[in-house]
C-alpha positions as a Markdown table, in Angstrom:
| # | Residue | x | y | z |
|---|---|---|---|---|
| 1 | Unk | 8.8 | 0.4 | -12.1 |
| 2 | Unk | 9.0 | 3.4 | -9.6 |
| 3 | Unk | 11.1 | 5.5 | -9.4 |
| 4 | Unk | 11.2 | 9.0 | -7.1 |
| 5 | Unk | 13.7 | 11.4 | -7.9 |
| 6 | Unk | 14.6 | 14.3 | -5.6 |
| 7 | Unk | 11.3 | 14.7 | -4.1 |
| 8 | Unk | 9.9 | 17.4 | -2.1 |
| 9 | Unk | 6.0 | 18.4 | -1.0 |
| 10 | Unk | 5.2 | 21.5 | 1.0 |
| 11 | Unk | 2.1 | 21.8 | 2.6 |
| 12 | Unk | 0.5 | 25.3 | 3.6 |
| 13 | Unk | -1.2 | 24.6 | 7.5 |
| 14 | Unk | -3.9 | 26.7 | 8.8 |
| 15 | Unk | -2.3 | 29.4 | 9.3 |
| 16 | Unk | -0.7 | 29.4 | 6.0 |
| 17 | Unk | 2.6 | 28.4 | 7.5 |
| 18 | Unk | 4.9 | 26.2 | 4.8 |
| 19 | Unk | 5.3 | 22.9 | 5.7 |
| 20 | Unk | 7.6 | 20.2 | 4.3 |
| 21 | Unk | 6.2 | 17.2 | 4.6 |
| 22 | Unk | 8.7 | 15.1 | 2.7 |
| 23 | Unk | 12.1 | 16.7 | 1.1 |
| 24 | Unk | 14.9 | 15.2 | -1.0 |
| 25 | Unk | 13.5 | 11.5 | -1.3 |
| 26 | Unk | 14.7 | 9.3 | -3.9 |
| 27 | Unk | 13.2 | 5.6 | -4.7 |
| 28 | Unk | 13.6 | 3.0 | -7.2 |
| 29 | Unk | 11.2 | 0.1 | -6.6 |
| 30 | Unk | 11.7 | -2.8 | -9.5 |
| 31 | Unk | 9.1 | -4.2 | -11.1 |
| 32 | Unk | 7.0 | -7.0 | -9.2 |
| 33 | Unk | 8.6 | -6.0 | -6.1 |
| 34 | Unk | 6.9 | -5.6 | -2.4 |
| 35 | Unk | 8.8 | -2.6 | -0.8 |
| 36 | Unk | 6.9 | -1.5 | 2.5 |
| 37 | Unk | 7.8 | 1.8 | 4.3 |
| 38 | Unk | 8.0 | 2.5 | 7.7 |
| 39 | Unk | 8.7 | 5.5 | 10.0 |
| 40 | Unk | 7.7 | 8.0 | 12.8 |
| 41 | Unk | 3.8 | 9.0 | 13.1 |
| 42 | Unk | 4.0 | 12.2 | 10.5 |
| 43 | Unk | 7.0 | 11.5 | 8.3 |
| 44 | Unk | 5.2 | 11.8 | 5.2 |
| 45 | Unk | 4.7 | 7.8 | 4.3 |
| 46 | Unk | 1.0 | 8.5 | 3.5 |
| 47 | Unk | 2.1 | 11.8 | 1.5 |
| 48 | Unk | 4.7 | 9.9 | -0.9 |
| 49 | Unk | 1.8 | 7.4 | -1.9 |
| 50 | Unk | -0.6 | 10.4 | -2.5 |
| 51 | Unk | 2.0 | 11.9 | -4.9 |
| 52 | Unk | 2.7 | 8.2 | -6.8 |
| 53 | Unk | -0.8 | 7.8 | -6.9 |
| 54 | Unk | -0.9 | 11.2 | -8.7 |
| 55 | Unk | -3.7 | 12.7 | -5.8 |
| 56 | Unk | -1.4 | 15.0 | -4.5 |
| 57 | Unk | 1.5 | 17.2 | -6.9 |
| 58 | Unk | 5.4 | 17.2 | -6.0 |
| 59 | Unk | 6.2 | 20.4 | -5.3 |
| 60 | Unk | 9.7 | 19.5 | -6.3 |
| 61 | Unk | 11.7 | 16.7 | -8.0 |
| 62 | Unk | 9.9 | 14.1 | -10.1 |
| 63 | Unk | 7.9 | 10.7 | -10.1 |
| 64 | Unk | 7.7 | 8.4 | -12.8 |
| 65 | Unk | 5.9 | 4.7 | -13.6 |
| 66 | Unk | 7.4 | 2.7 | -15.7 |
| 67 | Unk | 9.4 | 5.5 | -17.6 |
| 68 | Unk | 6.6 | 8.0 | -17.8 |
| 69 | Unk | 6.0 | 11.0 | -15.4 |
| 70 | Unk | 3.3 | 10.8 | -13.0 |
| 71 | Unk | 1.1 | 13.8 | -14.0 |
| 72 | Unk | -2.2 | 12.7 | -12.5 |
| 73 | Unk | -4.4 | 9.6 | -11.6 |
| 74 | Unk | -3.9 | 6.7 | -13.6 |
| 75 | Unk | -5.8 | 3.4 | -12.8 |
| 76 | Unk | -2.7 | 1.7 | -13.8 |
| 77 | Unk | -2.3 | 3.0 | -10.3 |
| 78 | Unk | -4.4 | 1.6 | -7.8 |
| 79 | Unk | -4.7 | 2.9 | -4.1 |
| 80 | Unk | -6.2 | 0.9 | -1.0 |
| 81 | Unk | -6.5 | 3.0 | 2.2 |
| 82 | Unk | -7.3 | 1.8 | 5.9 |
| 83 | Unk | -11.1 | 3.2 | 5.5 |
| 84 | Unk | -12.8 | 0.6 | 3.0 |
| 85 | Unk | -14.2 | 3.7 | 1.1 |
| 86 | Unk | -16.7 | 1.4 | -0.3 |
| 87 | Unk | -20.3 | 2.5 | -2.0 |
| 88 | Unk | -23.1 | 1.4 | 0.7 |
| 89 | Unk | -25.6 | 1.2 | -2.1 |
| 90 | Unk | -23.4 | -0.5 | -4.6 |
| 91 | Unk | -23.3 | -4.8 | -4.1 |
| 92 | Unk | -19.7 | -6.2 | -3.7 |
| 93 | Unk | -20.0 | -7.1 | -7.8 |
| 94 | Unk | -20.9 | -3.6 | -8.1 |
| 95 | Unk | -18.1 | -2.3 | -6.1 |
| 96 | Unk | -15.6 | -4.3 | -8.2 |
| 97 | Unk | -17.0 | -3.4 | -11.3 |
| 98 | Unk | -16.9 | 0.2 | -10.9 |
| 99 | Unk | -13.4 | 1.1 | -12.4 |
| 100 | Unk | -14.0 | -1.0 | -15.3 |
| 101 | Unk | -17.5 | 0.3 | -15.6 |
| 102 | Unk | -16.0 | 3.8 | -15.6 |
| 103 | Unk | -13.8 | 2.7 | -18.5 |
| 104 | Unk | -16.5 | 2.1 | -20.6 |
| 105 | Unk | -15.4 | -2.1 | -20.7 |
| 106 | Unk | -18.6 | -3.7 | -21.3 |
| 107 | Unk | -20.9 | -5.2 | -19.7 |
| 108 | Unk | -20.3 | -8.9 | -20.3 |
| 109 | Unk | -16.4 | -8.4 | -20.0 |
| 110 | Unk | -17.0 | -6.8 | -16.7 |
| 111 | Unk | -19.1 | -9.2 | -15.2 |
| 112 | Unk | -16.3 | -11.8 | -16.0 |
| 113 | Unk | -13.3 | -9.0 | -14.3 |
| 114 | Unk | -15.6 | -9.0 | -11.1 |
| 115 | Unk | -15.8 | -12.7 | -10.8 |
| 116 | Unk | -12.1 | -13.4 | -11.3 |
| 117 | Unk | -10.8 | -10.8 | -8.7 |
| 118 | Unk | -13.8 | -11.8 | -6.0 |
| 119 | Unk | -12.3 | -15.4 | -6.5 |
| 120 | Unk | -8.9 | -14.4 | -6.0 |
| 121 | Unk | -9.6 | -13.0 | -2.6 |
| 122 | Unk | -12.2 | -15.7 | -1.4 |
| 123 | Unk | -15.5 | -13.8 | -1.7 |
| 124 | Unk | -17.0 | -15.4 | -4.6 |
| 125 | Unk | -20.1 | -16.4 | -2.6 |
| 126 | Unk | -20.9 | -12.8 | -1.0 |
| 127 | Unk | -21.1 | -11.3 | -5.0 |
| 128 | Unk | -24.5 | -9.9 | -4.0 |
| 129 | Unk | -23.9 | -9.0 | -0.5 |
| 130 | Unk | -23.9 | -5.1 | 0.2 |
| 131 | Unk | -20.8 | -3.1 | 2.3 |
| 132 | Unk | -22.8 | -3.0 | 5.7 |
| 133 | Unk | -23.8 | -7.3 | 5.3 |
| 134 | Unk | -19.9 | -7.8 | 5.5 |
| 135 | Unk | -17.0 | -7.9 | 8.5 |
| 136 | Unk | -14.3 | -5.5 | 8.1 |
| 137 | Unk | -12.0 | -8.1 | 7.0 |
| 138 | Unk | -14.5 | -8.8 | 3.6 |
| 139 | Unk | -14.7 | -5.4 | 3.3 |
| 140 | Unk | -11.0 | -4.8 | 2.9 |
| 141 | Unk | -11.0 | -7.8 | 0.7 |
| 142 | Unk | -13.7 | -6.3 | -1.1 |
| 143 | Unk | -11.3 | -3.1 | -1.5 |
| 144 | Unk | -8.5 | -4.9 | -2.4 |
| 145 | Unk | -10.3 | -6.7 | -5.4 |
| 146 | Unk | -12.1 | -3.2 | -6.7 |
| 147 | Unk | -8.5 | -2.0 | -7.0 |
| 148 | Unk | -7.0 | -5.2 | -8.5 |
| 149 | Unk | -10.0 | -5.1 | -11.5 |
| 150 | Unk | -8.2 | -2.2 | -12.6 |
| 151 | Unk | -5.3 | -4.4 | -13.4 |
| 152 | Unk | -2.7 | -1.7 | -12.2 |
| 153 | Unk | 1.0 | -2.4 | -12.9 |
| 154 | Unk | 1.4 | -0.6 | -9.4 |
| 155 | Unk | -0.9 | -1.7 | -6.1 |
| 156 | Unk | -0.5 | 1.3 | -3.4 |
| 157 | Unk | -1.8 | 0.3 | -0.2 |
| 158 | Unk | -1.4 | 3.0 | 3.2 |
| 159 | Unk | -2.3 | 0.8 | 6.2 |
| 160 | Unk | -4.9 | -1.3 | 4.8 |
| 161 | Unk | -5.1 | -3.8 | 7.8 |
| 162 | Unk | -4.5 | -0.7 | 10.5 |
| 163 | Unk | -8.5 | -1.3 | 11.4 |
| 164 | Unk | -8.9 | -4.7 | 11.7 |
| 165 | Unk | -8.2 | -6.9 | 14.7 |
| 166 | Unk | -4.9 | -9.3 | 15.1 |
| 167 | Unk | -6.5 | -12.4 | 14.0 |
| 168 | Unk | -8.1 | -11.0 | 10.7 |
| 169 | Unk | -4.8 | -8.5 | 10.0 |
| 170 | Unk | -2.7 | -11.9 | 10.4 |
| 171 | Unk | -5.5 | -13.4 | 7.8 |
| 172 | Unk | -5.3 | -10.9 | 5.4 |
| 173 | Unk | -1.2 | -10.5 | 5.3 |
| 174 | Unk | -1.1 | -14.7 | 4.4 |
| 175 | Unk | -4.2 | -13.8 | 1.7 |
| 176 | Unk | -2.2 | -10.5 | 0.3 |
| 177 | Unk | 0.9 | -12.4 | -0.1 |
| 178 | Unk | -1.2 | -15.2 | -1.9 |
| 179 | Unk | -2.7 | -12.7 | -4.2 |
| 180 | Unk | 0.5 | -10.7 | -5.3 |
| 181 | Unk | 2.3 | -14.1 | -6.0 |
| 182 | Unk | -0.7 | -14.5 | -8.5 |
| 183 | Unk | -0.8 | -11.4 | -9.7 |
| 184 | Unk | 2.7 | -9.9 | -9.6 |
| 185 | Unk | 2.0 | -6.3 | -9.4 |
| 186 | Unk | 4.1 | -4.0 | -7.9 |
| 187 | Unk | 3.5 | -3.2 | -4.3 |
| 188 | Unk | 4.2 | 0.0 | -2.3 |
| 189 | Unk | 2.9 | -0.7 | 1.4 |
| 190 | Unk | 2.8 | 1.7 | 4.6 |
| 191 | Unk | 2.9 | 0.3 | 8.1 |
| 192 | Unk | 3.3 | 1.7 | 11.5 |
| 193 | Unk | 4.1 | -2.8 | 12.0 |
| 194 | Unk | 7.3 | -4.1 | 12.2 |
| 195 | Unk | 6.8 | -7.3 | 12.1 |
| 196 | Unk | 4.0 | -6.9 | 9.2 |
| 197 | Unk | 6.5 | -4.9 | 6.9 |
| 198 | Unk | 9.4 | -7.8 | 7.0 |
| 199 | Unk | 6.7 | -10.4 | 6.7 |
| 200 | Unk | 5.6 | -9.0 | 3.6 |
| 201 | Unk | 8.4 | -7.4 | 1.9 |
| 202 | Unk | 11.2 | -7.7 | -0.2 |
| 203 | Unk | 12.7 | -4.8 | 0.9 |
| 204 | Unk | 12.0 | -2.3 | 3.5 |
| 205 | Unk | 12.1 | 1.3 | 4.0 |
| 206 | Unk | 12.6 | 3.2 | 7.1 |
| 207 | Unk | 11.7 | 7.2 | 6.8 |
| 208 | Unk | 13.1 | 9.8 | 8.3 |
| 209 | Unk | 11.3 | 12.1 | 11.1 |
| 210 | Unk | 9.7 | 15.1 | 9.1 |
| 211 | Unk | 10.6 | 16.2 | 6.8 |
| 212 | Unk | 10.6 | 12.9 | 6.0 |
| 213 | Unk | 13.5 | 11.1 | 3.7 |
| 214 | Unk | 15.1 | 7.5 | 3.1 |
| 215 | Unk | 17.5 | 7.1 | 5.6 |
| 216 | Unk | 17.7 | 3.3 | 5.2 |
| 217 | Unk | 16.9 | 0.5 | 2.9 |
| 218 | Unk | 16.8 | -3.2 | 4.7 |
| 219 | Unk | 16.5 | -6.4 | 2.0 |
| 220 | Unk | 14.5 | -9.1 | 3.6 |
| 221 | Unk | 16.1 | -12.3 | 2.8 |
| 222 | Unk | 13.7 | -14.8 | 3.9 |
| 223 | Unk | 13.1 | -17.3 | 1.0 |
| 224 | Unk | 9.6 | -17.4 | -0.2 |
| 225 | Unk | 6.6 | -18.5 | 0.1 |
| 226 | Unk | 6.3 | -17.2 | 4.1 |
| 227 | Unk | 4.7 | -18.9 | 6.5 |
| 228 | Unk | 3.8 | -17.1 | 10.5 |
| 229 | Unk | 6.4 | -20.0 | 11.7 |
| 230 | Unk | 9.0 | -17.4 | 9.9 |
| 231 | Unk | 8.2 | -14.8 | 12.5 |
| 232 | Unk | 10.1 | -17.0 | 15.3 |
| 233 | Unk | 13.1 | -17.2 | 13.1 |
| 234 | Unk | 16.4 | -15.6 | 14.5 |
| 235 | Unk | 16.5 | -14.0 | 11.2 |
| 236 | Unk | 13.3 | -12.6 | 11.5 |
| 237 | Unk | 14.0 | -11.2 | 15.1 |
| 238 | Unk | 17.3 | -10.1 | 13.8 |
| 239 | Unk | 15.7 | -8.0 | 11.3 |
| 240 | Unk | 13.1 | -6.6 | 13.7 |
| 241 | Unk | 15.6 | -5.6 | 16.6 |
| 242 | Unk | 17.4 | -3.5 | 13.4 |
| 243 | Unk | 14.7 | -1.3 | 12.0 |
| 244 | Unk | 13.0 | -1.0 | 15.9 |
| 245 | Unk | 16.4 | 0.4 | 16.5 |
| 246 | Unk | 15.9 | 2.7 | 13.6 |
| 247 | Unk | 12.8 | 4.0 | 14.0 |
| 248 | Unk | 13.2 | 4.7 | 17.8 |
| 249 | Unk | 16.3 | 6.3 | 17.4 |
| 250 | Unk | 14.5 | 8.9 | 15.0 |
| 251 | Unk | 11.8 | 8.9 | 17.9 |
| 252 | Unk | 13.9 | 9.9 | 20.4 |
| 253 | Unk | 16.3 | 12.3 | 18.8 |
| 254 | Unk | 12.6 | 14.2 | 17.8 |
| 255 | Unk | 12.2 | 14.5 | 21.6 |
| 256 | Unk | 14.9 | 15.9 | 22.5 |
């Protein structure tokens, strides 16, 4: 469904200095598959989903979705950040509704888009509510169903729970695996977590310091569906001592 072919992104700073945010990375992600990537504070995790998302321009090497280049937004393509980024004036329907609304679907058809995707995520009795009425938990639920009326064959999400506090992130990893077993899009997910990344994932990806690159691919083997009691699991621990190993390593060695 993804795949990332040689790709490199140079940045000019503010003093017009070149720099290379991500170089020489290569991806394949199959379809319906939840790859999240991990790595050092700057390595370029947010960048790649830019570029995928078509926001930002390769400056070399090449992106494609499903067979076809990436040449731009698409909202086939759907992008959740840490901010909400909701509209304060617009209801939660209203927030939902917007993509489709923008695509001209009609009025009736988008009424029934909203309600299905403020089920899905547990909101359907807040429809009316507006952004600064809600926690930041709803609100990232809120988010997460604006992106999913879209129906994108891709769901990019850079940190979406990096705001909330422990109990609600926890809440919102069981409800995001619950949603993409119903839907079955394809997930691309940055964390700074550890433990959120192998909870999630089918496979994980640790990045390189900057410039950032893939310098290794774990597969989670921990049957489905998850539950938090997986967390305890030797596997689980196994799997975290590995990629903490990883990551520091790159840490340190930046130090130095």
């Amino acid at each position: 469904m993804v795949r990332a072919q040689g790709v490199c992104k140079v940045f000019s700073d503010c003093k017009n200095r070149q720099v290379v945010a991500i170089d020489e990375f290569n991806l394949q992600v199959r379809e319906k598959e939840f790859v999240s990537i991990l790595g050092p504070s700057g390595c370029g995790k947010s960048t790649f989903l830019l570029l995928v998302a078509g926001l930002e321009k390769a400056t070399r090497g090449r992106i494609m979705i499903d067979g076809h280049s990436v040449n731009g937004p698409d909202p086939k393509r759907a992008i959740v950040f840490q901010e909400y980024l909701l509209f304060p004036w617009k209801t939660v329907r209203g927030n939902v509704e917007f993509g489709p609304e923008v695509r001209g679907v009609a009025k009736t058809k988008r009424r029934d888009i909203s309600a299905k995707y403020i089920d899905l995520v547990g909101l359907n009795k807040f429809e009316n509510r507006y952004p600064h009425e809600l926690s930041g938990g709803m609100k990232q639920r809120v988010a997460i169903a604006r992106a999913l009326a879209n129906e994108p064959k891709v769901m990019l999400m850079d940190e979406p729970f990096g705001a909330l506090d422990a109990l609600t992130r926890e809440l919102l990893q069981q409800e995001l695996l619950r949603i993409w077993q119903e839907t079955k899009c394809t997930v691309l997910f940055v964390t700074h977590s550890i433990g959120e990344a192998i909870y999630l994932s089918d496979r994980v990806v640790v990045m390189s310091r900057r410039p950032g690159r893939i310098m290794a691919t774990l597969t989670i083997d921990i049957p489905r569906p998850r539950t938090r009691a997986d967390l305890t699991t030797p596997q689980f621990v196994m799997y975290e001592q590995a990629l903490r190993g990883m990551i520091w390593e790159e840490i340190q060695d930046s130090q130095e």
